[in-house]
ChimeraX commands (.cxc) that place a marker at each C-alpha (Angstrom):
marker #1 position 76.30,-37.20,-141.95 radius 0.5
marker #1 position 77.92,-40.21,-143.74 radius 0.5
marker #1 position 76.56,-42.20,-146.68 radius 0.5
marker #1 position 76.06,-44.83,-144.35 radius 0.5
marker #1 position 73.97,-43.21,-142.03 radius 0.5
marker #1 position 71.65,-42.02,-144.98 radius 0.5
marker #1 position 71.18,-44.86,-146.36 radius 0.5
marker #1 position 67.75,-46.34,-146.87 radius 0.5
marker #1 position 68.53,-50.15,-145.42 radius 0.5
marker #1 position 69.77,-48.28,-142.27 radius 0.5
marker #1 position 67.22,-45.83,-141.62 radius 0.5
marker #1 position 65.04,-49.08,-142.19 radius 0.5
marker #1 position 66.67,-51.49,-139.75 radius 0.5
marker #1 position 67.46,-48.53,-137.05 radius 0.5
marker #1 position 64.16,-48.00,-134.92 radius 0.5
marker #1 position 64.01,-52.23,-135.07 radius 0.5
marker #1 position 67.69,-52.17,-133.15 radius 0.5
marker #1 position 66.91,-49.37,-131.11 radius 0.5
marker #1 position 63.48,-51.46,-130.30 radius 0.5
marker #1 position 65.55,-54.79,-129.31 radius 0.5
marker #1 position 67.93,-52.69,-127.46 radius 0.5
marker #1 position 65.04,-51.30,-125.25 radius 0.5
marker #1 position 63.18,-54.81,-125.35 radius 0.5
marker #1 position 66.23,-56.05,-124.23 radius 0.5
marker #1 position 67.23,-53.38,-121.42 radius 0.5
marker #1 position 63.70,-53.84,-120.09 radius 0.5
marker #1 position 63.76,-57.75,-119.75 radius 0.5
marker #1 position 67.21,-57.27,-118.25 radius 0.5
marker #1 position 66.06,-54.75,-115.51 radius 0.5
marker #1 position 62.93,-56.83,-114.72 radius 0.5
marker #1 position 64.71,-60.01,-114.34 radius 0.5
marker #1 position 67.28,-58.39,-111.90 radius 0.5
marker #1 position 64.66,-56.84,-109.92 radius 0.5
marker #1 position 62.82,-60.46,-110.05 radius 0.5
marker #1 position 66.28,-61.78,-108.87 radius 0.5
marker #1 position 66.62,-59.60,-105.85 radius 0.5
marker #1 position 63.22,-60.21,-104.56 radius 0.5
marker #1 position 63.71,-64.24,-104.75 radius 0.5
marker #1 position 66.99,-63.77,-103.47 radius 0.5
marker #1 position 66.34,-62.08,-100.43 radius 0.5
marker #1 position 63.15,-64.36,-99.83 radius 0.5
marker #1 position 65.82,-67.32,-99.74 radius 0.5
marker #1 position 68.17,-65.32,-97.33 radius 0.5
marker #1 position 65.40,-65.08,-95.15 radius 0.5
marker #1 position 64.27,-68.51,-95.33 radius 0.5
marker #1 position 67.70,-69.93,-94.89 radius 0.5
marker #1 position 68.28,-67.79,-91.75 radius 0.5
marker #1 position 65.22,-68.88,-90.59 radius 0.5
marker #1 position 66.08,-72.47,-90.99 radius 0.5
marker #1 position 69.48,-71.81,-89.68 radius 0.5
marker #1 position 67.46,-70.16,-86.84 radius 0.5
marker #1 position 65.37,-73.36,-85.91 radius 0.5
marker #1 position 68.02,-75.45,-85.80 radius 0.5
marker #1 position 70.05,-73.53,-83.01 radius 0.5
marker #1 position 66.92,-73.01,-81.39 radius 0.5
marker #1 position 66.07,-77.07,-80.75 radius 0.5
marker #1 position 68.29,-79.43,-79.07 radius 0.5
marker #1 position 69.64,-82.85,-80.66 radius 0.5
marker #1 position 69.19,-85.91,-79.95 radius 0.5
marker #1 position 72.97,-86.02,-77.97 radius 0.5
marker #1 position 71.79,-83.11,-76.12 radius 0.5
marker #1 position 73.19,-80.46,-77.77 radius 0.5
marker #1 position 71.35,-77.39,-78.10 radius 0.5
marker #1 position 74.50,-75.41,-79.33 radius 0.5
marker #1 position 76.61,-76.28,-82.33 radius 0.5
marker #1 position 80.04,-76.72,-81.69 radius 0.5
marker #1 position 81.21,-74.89,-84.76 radius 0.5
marker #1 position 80.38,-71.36,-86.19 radius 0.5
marker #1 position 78.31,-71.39,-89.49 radius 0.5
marker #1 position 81.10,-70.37,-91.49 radius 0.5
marker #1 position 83.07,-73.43,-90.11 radius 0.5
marker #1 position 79.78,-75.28,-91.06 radius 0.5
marker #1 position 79.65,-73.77,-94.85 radius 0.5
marker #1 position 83.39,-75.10,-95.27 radius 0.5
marker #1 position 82.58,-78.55,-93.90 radius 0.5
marker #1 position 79.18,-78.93,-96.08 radius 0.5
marker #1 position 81.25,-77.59,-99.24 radius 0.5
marker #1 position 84.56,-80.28,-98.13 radius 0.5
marker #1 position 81.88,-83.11,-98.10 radius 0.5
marker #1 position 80.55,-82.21,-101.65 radius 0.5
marker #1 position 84.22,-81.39,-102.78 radius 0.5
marker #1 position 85.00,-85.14,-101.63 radius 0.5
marker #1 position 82.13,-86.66,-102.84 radius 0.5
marker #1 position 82.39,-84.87,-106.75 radius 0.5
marker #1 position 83.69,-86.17,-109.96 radius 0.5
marker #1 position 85.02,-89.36,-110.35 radius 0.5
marker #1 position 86.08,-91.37,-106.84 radius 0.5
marker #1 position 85.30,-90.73,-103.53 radius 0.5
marker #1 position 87.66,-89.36,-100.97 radius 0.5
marker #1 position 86.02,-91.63,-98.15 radius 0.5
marker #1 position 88.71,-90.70,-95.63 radius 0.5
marker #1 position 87.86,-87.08,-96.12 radius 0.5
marker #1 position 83.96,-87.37,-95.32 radius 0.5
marker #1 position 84.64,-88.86,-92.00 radius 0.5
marker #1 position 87.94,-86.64,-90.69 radius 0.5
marker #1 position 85.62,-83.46,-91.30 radius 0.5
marker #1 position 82.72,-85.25,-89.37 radius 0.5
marker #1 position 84.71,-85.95,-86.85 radius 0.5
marker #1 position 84.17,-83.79,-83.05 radius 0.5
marker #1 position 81.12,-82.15,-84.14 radius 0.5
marker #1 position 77.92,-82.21,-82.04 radius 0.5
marker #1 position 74.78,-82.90,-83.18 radius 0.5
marker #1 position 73.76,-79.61,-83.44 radius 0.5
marker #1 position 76.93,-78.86,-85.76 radius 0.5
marker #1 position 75.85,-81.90,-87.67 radius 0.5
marker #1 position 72.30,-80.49,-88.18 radius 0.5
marker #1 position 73.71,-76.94,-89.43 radius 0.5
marker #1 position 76.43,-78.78,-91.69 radius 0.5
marker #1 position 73.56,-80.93,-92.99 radius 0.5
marker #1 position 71.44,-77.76,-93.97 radius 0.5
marker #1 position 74.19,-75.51,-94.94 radius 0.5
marker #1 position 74.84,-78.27,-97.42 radius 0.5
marker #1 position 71.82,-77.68,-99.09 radius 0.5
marker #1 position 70.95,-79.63,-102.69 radius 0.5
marker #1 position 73.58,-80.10,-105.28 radius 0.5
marker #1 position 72.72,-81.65,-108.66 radius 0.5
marker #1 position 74.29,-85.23,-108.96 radius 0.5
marker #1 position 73.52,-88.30,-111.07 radius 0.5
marker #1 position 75.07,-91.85,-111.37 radius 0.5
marker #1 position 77.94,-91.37,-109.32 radius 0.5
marker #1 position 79.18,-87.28,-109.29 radius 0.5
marker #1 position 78.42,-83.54,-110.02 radius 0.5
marker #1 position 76.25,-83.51,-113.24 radius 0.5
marker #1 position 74.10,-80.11,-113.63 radius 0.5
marker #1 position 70.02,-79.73,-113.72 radius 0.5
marker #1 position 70.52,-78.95,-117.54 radius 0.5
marker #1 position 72.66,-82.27,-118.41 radius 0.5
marker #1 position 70.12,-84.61,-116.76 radius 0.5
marker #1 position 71.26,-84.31,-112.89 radius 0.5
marker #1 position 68.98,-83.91,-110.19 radius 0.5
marker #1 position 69.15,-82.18,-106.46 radius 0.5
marker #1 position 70.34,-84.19,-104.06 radius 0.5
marker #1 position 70.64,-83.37,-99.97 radius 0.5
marker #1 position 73.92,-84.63,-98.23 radius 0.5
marker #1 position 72.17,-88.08,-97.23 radius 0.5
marker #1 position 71.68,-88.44,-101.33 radius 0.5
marker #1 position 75.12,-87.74,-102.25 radius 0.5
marker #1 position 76.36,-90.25,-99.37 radius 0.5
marker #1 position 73.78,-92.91,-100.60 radius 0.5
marker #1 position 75.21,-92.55,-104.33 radius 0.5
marker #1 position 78.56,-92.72,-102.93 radius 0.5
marker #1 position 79.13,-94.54,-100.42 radius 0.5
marker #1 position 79.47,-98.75,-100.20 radius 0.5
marker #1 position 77.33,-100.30,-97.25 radius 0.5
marker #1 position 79.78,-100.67,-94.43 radius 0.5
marker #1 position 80.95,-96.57,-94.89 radius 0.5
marker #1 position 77.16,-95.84,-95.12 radius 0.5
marker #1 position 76.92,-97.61,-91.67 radius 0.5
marker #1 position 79.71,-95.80,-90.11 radius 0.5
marker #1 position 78.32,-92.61,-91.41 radius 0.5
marker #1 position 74.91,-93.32,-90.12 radius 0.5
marker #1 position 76.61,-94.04,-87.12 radius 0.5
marker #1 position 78.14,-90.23,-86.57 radius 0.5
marker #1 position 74.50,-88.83,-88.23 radius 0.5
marker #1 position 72.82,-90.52,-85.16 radius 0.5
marker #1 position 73.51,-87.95,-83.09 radius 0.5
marker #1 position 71.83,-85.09,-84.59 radius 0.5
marker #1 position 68.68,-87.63,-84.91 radius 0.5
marker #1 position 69.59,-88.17,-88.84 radius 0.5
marker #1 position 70.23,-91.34,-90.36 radius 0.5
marker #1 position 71.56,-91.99,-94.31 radius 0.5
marker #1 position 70.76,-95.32,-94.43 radius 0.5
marker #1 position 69.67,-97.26,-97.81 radius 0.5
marker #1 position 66.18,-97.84,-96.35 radius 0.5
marker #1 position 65.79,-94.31,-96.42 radius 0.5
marker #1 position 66.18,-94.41,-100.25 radius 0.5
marker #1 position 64.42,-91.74,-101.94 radius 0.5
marker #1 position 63.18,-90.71,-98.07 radius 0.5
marker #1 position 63.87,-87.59,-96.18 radius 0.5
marker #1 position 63.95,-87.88,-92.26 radius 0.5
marker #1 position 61.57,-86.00,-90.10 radius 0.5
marker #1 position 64.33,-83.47,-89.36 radius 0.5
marker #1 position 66.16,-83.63,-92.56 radius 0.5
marker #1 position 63.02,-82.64,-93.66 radius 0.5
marker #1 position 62.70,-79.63,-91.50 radius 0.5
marker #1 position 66.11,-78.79,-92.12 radius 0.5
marker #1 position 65.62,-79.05,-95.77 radius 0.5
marker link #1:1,2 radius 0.2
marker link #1:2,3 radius 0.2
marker link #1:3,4 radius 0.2
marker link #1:4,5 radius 0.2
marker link #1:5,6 radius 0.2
marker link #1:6,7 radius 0.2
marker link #1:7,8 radius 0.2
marker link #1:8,9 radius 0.2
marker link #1:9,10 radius 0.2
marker link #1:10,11 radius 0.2
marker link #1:11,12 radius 0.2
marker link #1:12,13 radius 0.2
marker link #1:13,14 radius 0.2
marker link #1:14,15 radius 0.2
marker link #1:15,16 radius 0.2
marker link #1:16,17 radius 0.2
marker link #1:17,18 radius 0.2
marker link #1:18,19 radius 0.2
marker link #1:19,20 radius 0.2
marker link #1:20,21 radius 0.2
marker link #1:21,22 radius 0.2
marker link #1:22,23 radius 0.2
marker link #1:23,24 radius 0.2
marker link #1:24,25 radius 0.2
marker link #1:25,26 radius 0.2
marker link #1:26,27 radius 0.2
marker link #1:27,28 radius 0.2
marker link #1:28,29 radius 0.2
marker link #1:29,30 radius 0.2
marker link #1:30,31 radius 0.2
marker link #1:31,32 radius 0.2
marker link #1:32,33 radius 0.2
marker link #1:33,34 radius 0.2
marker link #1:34,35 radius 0.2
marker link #1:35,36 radius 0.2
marker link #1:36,37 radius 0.2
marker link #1:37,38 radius 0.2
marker link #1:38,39 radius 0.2
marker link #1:39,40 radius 0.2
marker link #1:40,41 radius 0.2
marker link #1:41,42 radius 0.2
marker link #1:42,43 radius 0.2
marker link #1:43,44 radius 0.2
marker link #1:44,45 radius 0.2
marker link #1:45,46 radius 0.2
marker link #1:46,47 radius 0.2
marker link #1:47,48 radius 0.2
marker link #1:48,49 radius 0.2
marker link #1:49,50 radius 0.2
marker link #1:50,51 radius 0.2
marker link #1:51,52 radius 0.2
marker link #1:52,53 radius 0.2
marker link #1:53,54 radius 0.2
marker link #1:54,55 radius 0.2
marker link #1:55,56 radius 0.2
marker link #1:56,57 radius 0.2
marker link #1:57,58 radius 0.2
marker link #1:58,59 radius 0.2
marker link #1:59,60 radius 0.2
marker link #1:60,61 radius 0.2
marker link #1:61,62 radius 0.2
marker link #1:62,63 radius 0.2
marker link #1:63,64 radius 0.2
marker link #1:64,65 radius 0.2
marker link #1:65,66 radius 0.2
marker link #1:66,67 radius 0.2
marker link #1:67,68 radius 0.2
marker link #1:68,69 radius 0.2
marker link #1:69,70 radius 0.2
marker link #1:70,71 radius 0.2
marker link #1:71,72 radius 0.2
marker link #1:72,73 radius 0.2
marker link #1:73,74 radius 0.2
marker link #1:74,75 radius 0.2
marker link #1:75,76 radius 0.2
marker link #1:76,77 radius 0.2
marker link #1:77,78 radius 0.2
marker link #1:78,79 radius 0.2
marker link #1:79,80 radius 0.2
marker link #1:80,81 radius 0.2
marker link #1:81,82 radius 0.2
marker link #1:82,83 radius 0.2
marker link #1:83,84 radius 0.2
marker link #1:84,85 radius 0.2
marker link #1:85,86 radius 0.2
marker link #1:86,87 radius 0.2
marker link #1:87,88 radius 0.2
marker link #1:88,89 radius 0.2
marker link #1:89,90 radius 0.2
marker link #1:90,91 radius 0.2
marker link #1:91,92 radius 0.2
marker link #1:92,93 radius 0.2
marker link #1:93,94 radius 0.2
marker link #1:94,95 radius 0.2
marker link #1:95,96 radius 0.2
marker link #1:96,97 radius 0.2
marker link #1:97,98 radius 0.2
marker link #1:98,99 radius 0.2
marker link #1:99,100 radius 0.2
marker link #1:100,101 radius 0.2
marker link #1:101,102 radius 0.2
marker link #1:102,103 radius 0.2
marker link #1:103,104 radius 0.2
marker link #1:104,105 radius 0.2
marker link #1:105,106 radius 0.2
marker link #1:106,107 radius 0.2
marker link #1:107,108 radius 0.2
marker link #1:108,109 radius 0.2
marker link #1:109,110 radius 0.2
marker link #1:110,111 radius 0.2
marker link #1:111,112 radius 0.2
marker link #1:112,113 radius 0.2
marker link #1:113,114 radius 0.2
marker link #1:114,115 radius 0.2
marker link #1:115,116 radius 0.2
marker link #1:116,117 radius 0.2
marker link #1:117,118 radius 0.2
marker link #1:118,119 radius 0.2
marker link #1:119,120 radius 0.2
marker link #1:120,121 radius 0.2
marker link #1:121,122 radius 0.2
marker link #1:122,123 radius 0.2
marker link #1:123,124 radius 0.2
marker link #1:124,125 radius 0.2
marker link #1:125,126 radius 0.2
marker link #1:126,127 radius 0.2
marker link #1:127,128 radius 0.2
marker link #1:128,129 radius 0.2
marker link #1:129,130 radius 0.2
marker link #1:130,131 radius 0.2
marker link #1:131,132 radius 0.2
marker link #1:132,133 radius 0.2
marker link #1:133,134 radius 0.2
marker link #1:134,135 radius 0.2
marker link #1:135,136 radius 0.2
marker link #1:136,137 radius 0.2
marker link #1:137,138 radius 0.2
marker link #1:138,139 radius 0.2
marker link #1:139,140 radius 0.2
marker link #1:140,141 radius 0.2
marker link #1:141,142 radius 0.2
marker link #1:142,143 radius 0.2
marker link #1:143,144 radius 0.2
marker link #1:144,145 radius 0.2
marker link #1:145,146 radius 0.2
marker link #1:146,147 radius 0.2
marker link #1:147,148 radius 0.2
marker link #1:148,149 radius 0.2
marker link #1:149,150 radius 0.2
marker link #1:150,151 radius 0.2
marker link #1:151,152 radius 0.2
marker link #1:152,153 radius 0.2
marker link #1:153,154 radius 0.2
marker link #1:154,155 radius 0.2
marker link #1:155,156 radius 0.2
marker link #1:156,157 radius 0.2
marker link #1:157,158 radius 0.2
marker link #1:158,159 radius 0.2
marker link #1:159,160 radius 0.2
marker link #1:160,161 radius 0.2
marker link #1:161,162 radius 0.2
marker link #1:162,163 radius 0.2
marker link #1:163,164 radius 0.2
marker link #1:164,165 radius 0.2
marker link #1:165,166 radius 0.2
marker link #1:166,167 radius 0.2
marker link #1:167,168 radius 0.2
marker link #1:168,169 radius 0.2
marker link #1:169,170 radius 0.2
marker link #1:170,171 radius 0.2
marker link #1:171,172 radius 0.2
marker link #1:172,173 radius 0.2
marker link #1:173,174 radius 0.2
marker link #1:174,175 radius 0.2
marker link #1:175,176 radius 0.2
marker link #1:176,177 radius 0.2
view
């Protein structure tokens, strides 16, 4: 054995790093397993949700959506994309609206989700942000008249973004949420 290994300072310090190491290994495994078991309770409840909404009809009489849900994941993430950072690609939000049911709208709406947003684009939970559904990105974002049009396509899956609804969740936002 080396010098180094023989030492005094290192026989010392060793069982303390092999105790950290351990420590550390443990926390490591135990928050992974704690991971997993959230994570697959928030699968479930999302295809639940996702569940309930094909399950009820809109208000426009859909009881199917017009779109798959991975058509519905790349809509919800466009709208976010077109909301975030600085501007607001207005023409964007309504193209990707446009054609889908009210159904479609509800599962866009959900597979949207919350997204962390403050004054005016993306700012994370840690820098002061704060989760936001689609309605509260589109209220930050969007001047009266474009909130009107918007509310105007929302109204047929029985959801409306509208100012008064400030710091409100619809009925079946709510559900959706």
């Amino acid at each position: 054995m080396s010098s180094f290994l023989k030492s005094a300072a290192v026989k010392t310090a060793l069982p303390y790093v092999i105790g950290i190491g351990a420590a550390a290994g443990v926390t490591y495994a135990a928050y992974r397993l704690i991971k997993r078991v959230f994570t697959d309770e928030q699968e479930l409840e999302h295809e639940n949700d996702v569940a309930e909404v094909l399950n009820n009809s809109a208000p426009d009489g859909s009881t199917r959506p017009n779109i798959t849900e991975a058509e519905a994941s790349s809509i919800a993430q466009t709208q976010l994309m077109a909301m975030e950072g600085f501007g607001t690609d207005e023409s964007e939000l309504f193209d990707t609206l446009q054609g889908l049911n009210g159904k479609a709208l509800q599962l866009v709406y959900r597979k949207f989700g919350l997204h962390p947003g403050w004054g005016g684009g993306y700012w994370p939970s840690w820098a002061g942000g704060y989760n936001m559904d689609l309605f509260g990105w589109y209220r930050m974002e969007l001047d009266e008249e474009e909130l009107a049009q918007m509310s105007a396509i929302w109204a047929k899956a029985g959801m409306q973004p509208s100012r008064e609804q400030l710091g409100q969740v619809s009925p079946v936002a709510k559900a959706l949420i």
